[in-house]
DSSP file (Angstrom, degrees, kcal/mol; ACC not computed):
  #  RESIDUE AA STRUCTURE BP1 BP2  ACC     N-H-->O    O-->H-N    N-H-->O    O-->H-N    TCO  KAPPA ALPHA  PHI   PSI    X-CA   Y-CA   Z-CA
    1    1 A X              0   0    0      0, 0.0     5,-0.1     0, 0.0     0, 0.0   0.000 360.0 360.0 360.0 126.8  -44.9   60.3    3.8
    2    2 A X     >  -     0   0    0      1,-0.1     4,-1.9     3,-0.0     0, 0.0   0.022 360.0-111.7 -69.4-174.4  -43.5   62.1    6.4
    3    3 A X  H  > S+     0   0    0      1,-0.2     4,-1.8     2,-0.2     5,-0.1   0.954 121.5  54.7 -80.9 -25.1  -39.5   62.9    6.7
    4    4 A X  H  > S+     0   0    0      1,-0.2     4,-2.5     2,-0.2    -1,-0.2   0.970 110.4  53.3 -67.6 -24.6  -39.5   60.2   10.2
    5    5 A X  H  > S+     0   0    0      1,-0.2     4,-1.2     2,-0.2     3,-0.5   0.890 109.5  40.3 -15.2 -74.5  -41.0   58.0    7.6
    6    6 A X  H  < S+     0   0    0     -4,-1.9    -1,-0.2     1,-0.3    -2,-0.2   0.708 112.7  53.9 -62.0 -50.7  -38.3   58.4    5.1
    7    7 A X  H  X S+     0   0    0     -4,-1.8     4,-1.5     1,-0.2    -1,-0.3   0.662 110.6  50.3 -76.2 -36.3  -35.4   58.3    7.7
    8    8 A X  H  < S+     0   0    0     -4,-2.5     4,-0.3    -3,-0.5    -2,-0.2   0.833 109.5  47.5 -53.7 -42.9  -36.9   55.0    8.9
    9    9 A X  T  < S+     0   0    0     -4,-1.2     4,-0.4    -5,-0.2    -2,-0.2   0.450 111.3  51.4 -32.6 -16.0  -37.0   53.6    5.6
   10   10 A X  T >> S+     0   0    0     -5,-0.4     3,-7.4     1,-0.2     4,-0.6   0.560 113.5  45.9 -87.6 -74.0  -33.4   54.9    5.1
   11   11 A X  T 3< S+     0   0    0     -4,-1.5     4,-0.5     1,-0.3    -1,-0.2   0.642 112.8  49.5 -40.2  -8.9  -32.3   53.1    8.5
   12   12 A X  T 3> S+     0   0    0     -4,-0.3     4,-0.9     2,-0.1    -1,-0.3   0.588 116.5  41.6 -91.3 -29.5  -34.2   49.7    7.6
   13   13 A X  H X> S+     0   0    0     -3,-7.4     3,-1.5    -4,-0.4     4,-1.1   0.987 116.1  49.7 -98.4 -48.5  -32.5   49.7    4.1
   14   14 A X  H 3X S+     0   0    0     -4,-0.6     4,-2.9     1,-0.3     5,-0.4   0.803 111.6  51.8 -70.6 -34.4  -29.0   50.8    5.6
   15   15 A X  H 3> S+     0   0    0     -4,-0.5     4,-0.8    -5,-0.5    -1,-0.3   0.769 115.3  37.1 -60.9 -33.6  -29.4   48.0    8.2
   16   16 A X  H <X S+     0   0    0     -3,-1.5     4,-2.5    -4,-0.9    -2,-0.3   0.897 111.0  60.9 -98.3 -18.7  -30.2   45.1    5.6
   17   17 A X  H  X S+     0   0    0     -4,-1.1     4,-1.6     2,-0.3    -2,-0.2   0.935 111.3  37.7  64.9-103.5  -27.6   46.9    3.5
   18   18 A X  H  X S+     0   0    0     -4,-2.9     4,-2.5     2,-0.3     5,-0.3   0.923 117.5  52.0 -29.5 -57.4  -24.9   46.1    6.7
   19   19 A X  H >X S+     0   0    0     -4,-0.8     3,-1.4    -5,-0.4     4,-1.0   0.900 109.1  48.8 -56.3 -65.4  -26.7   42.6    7.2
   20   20 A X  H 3X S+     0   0    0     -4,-2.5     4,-2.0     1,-0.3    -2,-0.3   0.703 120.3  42.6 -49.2 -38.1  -26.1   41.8    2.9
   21   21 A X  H 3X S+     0   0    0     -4,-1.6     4,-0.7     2,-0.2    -1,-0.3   0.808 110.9  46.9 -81.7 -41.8  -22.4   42.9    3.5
   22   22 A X  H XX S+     0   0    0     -4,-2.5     3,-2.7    -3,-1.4     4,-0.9   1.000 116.8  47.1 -63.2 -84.9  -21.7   41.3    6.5
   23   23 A X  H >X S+     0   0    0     -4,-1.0     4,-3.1    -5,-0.3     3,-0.7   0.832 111.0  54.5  -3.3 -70.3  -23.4   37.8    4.8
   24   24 A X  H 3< S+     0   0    0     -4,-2.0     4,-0.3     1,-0.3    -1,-0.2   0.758 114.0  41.2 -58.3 -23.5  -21.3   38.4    1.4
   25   25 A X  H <X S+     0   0    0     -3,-2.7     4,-1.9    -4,-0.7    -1,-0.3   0.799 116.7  44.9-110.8  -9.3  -18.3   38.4    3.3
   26   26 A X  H <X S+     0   0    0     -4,-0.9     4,-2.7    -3,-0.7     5,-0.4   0.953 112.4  53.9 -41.8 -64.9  -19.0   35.5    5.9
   27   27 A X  H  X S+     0   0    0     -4,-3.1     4,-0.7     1,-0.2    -2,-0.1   0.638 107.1  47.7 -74.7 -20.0  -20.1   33.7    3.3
   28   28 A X  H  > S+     0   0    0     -5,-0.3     4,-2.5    -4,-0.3    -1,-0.2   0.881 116.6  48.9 -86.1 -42.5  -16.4   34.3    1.0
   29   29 A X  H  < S+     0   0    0     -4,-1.9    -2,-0.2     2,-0.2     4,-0.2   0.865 108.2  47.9 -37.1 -44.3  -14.4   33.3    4.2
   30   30 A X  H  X S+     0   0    0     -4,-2.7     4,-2.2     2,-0.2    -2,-0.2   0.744 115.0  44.8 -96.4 -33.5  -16.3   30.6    4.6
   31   31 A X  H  < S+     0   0    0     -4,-0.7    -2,-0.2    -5,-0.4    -1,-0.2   0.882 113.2  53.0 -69.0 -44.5  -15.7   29.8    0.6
   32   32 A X  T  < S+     0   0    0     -4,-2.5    -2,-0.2     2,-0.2    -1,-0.2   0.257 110.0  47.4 -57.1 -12.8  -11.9   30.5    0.9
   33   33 A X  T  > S+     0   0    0     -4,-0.2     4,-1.2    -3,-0.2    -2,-0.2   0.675 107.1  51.7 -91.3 -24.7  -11.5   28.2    3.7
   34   34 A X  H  X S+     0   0    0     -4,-2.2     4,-1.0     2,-0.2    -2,-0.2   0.502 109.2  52.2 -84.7   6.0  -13.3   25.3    2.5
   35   35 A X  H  > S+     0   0    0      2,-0.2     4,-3.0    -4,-0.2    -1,-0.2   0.744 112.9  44.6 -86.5 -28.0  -11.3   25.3   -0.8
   36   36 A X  H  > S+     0   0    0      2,-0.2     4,-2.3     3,-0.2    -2,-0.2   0.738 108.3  55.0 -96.2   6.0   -8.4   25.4    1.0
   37   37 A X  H  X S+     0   0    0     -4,-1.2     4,-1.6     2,-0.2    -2,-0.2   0.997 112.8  44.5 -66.6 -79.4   -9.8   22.7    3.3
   38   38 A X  H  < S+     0   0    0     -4,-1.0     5,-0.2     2,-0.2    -2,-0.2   0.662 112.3  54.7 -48.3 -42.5  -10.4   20.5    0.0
   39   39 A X  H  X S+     0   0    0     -4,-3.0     4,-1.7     1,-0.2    -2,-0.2   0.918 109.0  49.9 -51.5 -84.5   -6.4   21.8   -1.2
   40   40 A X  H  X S+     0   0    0     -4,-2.3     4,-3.3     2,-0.2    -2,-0.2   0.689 114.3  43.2 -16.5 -49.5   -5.2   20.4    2.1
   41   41 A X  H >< S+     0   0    0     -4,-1.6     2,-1.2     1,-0.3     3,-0.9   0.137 111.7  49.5 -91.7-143.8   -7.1   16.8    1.6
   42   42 A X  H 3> S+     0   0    0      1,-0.3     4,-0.8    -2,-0.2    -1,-0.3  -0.101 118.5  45.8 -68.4 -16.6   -6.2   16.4   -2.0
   43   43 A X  H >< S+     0   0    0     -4,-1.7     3,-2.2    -2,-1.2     4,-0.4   0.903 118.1  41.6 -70.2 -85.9   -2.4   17.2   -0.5
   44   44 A X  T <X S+     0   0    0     -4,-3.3     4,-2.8    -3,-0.9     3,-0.2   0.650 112.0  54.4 -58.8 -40.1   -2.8   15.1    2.1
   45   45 A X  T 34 S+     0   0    0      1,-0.3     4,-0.5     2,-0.2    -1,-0.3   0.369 107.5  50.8 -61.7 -10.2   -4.5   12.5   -0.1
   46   46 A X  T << S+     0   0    0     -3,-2.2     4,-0.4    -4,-0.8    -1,-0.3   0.010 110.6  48.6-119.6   2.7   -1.6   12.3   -2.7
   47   47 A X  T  > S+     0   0    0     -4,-0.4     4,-1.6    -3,-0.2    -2,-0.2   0.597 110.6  48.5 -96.6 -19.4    1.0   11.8   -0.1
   48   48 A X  H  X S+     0   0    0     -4,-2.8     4,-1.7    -5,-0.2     5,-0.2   0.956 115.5  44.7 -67.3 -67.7   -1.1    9.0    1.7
   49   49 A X  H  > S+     0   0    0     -4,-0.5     4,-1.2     1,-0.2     5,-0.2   0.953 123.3  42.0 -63.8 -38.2   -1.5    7.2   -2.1
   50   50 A X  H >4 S+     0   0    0     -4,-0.4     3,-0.7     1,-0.2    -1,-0.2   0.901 118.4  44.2 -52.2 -42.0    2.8    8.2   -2.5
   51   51 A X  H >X S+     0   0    0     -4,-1.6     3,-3.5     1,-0.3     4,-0.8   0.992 113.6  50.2 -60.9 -79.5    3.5    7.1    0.9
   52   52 A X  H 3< S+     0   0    0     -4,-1.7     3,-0.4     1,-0.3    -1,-0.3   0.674 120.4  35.5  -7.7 -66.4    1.2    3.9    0.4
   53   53 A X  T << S+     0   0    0     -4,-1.2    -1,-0.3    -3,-0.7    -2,-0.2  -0.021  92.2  80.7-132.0   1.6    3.0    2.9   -2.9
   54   54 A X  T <4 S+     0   0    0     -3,-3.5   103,-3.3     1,-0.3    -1,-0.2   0.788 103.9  26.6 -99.9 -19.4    6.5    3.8   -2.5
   55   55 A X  E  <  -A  156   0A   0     -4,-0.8     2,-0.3    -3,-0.4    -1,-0.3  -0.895  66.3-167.2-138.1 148.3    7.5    0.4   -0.4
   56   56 A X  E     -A  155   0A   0     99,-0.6    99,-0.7    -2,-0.2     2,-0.4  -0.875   2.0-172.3-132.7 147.0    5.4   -3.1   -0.7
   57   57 A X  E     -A  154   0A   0     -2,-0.3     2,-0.3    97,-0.2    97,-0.2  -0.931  22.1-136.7-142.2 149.3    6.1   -5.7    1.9
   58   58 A X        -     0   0    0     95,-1.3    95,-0.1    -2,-0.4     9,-0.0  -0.703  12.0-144.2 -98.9 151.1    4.3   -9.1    1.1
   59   59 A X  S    S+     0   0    0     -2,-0.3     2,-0.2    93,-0.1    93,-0.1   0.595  75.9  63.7-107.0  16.8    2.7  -11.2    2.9
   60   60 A X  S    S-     0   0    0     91,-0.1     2,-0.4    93,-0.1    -2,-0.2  -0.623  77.4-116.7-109.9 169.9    3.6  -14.7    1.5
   61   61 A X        +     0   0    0     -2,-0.2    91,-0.3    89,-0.1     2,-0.2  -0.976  40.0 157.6-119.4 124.6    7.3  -16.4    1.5
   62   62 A X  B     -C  151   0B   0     89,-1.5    89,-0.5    -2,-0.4     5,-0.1  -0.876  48.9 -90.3-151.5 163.9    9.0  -17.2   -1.7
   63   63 A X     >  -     0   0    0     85,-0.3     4,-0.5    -2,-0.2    85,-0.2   0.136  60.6 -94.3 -79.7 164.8   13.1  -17.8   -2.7
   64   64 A X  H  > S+     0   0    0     83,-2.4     4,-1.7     2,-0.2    84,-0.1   0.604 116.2  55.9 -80.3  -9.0   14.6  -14.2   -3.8
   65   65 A X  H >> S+     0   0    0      2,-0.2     4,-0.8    82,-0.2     3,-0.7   0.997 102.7  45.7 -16.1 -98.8   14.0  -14.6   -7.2
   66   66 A X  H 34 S+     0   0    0      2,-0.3     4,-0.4     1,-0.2    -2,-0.2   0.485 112.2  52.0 -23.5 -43.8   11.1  -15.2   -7.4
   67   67 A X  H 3X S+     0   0    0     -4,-0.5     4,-0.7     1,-0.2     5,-0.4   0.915 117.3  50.5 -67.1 -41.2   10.2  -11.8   -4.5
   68   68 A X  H <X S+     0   0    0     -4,-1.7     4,-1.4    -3,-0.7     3,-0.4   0.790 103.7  51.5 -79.7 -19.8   12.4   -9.9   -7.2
   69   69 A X  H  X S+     0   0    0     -4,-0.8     4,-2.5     1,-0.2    -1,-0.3   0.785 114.6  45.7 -90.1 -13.8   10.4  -11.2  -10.1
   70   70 A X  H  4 S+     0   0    0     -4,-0.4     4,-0.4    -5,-0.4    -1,-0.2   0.779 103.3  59.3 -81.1   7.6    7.0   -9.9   -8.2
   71   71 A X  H >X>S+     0   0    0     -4,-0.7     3,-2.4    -3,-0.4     4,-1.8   0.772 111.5  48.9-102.8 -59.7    8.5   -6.6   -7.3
   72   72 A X  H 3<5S+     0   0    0     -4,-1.4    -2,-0.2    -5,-0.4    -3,-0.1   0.902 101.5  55.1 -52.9 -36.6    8.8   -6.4  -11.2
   73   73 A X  T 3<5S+     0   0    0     -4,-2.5    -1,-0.3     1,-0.2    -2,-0.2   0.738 100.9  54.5 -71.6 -19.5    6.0   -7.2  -11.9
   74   74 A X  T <45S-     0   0    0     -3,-2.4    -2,-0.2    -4,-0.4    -1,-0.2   0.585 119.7-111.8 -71.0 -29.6    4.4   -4.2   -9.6
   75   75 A X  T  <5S+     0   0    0     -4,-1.8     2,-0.2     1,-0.3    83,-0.2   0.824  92.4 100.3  81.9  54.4    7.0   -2.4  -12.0
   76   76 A X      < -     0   0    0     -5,-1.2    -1,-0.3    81,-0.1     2,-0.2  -0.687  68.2-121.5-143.1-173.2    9.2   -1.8   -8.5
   77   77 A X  E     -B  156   0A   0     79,-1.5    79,-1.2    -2,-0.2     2,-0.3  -0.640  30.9 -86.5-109.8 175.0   12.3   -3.8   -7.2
   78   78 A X  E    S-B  155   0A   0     77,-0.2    77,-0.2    -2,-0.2    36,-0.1  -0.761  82.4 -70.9 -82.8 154.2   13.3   -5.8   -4.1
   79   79 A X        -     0   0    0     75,-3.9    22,-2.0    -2,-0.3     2,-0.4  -0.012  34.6-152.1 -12.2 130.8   14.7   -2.9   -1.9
   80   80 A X        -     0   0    0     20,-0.1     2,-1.1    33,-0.1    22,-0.1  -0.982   9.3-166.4 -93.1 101.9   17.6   -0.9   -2.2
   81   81 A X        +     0   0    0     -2,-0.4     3,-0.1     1,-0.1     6,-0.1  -0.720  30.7 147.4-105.0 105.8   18.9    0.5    1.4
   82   82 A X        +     0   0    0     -2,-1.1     2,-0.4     1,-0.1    -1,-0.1   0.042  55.7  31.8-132.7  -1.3   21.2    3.0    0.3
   83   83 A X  S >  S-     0   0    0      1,-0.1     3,-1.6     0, 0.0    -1,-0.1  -0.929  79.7-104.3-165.2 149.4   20.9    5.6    3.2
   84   84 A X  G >  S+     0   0    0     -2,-0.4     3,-1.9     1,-0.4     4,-0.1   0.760 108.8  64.2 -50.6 -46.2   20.1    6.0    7.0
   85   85 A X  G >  S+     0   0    0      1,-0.3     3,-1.4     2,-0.1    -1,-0.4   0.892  96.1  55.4 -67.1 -23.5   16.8    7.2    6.6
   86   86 A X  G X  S+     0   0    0     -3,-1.6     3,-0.7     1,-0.3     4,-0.3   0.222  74.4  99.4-105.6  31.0   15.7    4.3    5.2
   87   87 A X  G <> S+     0   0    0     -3,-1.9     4,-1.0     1,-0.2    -1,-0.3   0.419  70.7  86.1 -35.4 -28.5   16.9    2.2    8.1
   88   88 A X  H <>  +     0   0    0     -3,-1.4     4,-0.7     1,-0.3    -1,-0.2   0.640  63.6  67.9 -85.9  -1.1   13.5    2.5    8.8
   89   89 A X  H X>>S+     0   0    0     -3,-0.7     4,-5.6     2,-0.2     3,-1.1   0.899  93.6  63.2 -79.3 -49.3   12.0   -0.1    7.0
   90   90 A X  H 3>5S+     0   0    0     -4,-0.3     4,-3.0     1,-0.2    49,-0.3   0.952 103.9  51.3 -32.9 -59.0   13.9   -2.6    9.5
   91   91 A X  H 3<5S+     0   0    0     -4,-1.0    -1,-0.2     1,-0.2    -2,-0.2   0.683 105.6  56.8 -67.9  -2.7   11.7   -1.0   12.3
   92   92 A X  H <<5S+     0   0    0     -3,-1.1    -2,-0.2    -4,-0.7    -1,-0.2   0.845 109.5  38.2 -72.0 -63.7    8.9   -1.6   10.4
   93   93 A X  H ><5S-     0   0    0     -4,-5.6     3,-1.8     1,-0.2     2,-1.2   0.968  86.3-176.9 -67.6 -19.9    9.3   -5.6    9.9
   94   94 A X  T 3<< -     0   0    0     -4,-3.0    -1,-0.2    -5,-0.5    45,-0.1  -0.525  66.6  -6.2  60.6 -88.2   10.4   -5.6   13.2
   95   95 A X  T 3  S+     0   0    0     -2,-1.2    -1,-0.2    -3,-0.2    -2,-0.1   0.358 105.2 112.7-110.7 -18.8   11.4   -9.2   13.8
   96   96 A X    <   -     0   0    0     -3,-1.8    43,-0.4    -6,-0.1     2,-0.3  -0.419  69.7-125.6 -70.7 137.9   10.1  -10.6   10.4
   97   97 A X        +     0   0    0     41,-0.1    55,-0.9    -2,-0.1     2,-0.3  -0.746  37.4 175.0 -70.9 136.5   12.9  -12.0    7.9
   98   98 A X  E     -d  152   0C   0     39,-0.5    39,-1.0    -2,-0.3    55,-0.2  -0.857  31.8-119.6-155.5 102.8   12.1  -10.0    4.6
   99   99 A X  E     -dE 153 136C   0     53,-0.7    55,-1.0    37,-0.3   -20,-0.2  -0.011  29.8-155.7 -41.9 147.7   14.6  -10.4    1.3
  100  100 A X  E     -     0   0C   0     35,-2.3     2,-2.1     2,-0.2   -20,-0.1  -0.771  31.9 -96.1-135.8 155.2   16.2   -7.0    0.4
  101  101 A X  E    S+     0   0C   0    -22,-2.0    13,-1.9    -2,-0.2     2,-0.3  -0.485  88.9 112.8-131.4  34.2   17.6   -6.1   -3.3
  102  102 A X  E     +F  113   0C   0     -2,-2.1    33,-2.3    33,-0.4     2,-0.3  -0.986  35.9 150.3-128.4 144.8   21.3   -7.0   -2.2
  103  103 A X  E     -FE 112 134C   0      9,-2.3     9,-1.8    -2,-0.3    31,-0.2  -0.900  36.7-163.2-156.8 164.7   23.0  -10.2   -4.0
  104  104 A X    >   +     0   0    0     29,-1.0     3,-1.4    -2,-0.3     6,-0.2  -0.002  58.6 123.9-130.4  -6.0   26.8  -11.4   -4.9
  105  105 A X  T 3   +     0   0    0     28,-1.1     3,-0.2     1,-0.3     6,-0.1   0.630  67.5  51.3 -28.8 -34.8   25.2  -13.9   -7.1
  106  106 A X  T 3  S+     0   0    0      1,-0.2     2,-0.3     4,-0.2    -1,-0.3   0.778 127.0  13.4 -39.2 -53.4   27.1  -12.5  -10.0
  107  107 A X  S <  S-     0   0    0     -3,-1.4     3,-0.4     3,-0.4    -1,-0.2  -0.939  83.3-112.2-150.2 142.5   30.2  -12.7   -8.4
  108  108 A X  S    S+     0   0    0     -2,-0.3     2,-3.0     1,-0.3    25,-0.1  -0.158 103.7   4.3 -52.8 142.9   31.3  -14.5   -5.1
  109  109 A X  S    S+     0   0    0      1,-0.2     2,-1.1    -4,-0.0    -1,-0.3  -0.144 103.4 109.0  80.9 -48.8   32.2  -11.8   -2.5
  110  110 A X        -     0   0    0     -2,-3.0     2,-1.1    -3,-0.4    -3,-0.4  -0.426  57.9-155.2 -56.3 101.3   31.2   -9.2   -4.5
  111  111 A X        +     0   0    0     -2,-1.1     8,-4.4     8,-0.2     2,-0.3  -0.608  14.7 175.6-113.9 120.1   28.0   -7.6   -3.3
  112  112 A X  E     -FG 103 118C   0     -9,-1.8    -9,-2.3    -2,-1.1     2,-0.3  -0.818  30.0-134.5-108.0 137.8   25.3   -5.5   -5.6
  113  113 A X  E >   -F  102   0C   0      4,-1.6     3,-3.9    -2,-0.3   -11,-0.2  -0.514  48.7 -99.9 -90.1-179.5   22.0   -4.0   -4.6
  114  114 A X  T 3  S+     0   0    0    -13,-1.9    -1,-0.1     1,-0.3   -12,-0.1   0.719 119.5  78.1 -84.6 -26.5   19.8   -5.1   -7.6
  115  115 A X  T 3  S-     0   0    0    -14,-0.3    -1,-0.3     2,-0.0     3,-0.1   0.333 118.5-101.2 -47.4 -24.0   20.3   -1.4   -9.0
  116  116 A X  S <  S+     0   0    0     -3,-3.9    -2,-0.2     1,-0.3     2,-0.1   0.122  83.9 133.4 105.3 -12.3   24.0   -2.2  -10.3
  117  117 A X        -     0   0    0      1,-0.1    -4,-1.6    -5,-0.0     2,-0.3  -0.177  57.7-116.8 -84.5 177.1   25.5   -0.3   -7.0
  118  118 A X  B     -G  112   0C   0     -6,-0.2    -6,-0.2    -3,-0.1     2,-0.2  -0.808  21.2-120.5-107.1 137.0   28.2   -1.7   -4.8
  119  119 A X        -     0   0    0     -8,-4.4    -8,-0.2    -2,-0.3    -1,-0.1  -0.440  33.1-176.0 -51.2 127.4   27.5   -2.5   -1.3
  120  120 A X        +     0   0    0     -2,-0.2     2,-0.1     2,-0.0    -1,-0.1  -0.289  50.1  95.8-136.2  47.3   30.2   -0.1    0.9
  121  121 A X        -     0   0    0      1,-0.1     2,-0.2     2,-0.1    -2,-0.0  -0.216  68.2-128.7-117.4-127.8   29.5   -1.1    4.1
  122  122 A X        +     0   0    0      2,-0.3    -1,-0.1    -2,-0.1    -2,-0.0  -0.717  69.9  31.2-169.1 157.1   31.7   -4.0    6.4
  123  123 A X  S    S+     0   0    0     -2,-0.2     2,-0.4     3,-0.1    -2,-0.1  -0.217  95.6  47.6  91.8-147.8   30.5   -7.1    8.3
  124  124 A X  S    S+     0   0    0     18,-0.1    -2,-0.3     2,-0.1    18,-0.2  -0.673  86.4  58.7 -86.3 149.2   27.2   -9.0    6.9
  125  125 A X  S    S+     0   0    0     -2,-0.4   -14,-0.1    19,-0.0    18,-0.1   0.499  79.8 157.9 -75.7 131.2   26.4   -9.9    4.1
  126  126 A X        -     0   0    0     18,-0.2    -3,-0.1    -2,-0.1    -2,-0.1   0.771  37.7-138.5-112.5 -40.6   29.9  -12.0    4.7
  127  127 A X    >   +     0   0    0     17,-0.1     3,-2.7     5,-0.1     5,-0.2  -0.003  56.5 134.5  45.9  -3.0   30.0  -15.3    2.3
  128  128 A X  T 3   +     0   0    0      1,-0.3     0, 0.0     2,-0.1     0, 0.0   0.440  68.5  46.0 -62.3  -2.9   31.3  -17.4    4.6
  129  129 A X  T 3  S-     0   0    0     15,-0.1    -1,-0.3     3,-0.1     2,-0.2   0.565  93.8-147.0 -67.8 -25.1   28.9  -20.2    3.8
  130  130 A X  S <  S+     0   0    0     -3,-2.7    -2,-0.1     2,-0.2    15,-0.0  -0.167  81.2  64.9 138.8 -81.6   29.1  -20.0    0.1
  131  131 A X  S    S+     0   0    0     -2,-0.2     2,-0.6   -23,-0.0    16,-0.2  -0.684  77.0 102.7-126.3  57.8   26.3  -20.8   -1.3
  132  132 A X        +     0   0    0     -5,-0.2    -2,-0.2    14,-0.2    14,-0.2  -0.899  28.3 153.4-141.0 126.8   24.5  -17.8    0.2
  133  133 A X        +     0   0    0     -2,-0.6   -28,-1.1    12,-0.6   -29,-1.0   0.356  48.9  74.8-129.5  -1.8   24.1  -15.2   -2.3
  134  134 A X  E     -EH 103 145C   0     11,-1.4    11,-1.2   -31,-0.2   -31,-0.2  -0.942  65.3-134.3-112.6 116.0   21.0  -13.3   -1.1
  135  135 A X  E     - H   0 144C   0    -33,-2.3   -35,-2.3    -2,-0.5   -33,-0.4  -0.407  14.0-164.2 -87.8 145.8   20.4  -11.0    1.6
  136  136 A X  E     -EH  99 143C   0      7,-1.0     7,-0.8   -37,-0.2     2,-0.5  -0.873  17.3-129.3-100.5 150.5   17.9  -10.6    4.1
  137  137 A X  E     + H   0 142C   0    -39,-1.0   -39,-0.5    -2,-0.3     2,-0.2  -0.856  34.4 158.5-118.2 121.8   16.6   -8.1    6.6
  138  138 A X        -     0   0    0      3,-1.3   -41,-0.1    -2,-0.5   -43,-0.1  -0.564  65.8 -18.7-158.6  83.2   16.1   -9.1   10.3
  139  139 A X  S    S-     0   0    0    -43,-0.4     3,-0.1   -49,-0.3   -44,-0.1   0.666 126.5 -53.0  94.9  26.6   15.9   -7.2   13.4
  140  140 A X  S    S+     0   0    0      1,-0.2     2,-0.4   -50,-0.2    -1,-0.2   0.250 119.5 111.8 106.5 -33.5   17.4   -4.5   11.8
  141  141 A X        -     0   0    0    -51,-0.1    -3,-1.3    -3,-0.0     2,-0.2  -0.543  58.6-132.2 -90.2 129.5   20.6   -6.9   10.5
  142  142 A X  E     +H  137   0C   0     -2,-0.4    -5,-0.2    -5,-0.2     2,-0.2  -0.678  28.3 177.4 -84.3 154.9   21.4   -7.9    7.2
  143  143 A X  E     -H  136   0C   0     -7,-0.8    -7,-1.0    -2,-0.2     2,-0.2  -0.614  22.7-135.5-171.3 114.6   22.2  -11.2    6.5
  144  144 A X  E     +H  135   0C   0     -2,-0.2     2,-0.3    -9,-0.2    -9,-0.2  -0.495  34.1 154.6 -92.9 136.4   23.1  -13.6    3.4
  145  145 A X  E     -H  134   0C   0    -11,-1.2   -11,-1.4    -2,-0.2   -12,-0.6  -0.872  48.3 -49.1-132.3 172.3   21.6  -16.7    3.1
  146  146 A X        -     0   0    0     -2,-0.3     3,-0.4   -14,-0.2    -1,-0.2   0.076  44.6-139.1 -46.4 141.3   20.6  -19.5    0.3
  147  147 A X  S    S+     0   0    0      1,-0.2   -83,-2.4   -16,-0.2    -1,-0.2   0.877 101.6  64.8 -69.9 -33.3   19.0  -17.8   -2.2
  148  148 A X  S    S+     0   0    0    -85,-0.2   -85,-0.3   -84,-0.1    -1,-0.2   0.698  79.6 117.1 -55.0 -29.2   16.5  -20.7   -2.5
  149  149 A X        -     0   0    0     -3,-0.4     2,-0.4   -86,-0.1   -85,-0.0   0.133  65.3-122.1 -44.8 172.0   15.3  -19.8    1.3
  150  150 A X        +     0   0    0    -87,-0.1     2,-0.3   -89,-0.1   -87,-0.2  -0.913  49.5 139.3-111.5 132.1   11.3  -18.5    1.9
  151  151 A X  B     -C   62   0B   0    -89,-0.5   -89,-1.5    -2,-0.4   -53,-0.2  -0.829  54.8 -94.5-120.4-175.5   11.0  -15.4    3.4
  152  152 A X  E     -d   98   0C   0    -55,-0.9   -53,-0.7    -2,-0.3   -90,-0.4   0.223  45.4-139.7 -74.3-150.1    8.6  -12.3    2.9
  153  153 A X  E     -d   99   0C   0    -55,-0.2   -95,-1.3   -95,-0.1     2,-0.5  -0.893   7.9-132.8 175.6 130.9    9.9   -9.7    0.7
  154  154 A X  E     -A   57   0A   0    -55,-1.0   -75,-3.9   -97,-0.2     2,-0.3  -0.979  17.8-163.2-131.2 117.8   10.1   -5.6    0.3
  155  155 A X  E     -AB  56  78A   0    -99,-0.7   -99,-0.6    -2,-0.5     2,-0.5  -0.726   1.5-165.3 -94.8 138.1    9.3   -3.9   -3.0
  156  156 A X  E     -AB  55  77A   0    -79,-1.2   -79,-1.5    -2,-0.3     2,-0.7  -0.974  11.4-146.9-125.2 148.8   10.4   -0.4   -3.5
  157  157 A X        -     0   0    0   -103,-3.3   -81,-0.1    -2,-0.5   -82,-0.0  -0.912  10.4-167.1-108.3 141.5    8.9    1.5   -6.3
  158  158 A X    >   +     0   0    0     -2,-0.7     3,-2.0   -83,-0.2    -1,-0.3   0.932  69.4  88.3 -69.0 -57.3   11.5    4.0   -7.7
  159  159 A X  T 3  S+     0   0    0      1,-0.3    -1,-0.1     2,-0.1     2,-0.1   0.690  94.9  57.0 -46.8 -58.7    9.4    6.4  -10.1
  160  160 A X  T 3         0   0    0      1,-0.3    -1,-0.3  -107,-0.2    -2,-0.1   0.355 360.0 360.0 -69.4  11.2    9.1    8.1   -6.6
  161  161 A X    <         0   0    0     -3,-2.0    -1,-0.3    -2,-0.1    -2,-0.1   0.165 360.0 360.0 -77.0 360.0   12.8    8.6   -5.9
């Protein structure tokens, strides 16, 4: 063979050479973004199932018993609303009455979320009927009424707290 031979040979192997390297490193970008494509979705996909699972609203009416003993049975509670951010649950029912995890049933006047802590705000839940010992959530407003009433119901699961 002559030496342009050789020197074409060289420049054909240095050229797939360039191509194999150029490939191998497409091909590791392209491997190092879809894994972290696949991190992202399993992130995203385990804050969707927490998200999901962390509040229950029901879609039947039963006395507040009765929502508190299904709440239990999810291995949750009725609600506790214990802090601003979670004000939001209100805009969520929007106009629907839905029992919340606040009672004086224990004692008249005294009002406990279902959690053993003392209500420290003013206003409603009031007692001034009586015989209402269970609160409800409506438009945003709390408000105690017969425990015996139907409404929906809001479960909150703790483990994620």
């Amino acid at each position: 063979h002559s030496i342009e031979q050789i020197l074409q040979y060289l420049q054909c192997a240095l050229c797939l050479g360039l191509l194999y390297v150029l490939l191998l490193a497409t091909i590791t970008v392209l491997w190092v973004k879809l894994r972290e494509r696949d991190q992202l979705q399993t992130s995203y996909s385990n804050l969707t199932v927490e998200i999901d699972h962390m509040y229950y609203i029901s879609a039947v009416k039963k006395s507040w018993s009765e929502s508190r003993q299904d709440c239990r049975e999810k291995r949750a509670d009725l609600v506790t609303i214990n802090s601003k951010e979670e004000q939001f649950i209100s805009k969520t029912l929007g106009s629907l009455s839905a029992w919340i995890g606040l009672t004086d049933s224990e004692r008249e006047g005294t009002w406990k979320w279902v959690d053993g802590t003392a209500l420290t705000t003013n206003g409603e839940p009031n007692s001034h009927a009586g015989d209402e010992d269970c609160v409800m959530l409506n438009d945003g407003k709390w408000a105690d009424y017969p425990c015996s009433s139907y409404f929906i119901w809001i479960c909150e699961d703790k483990t994620f707290k």
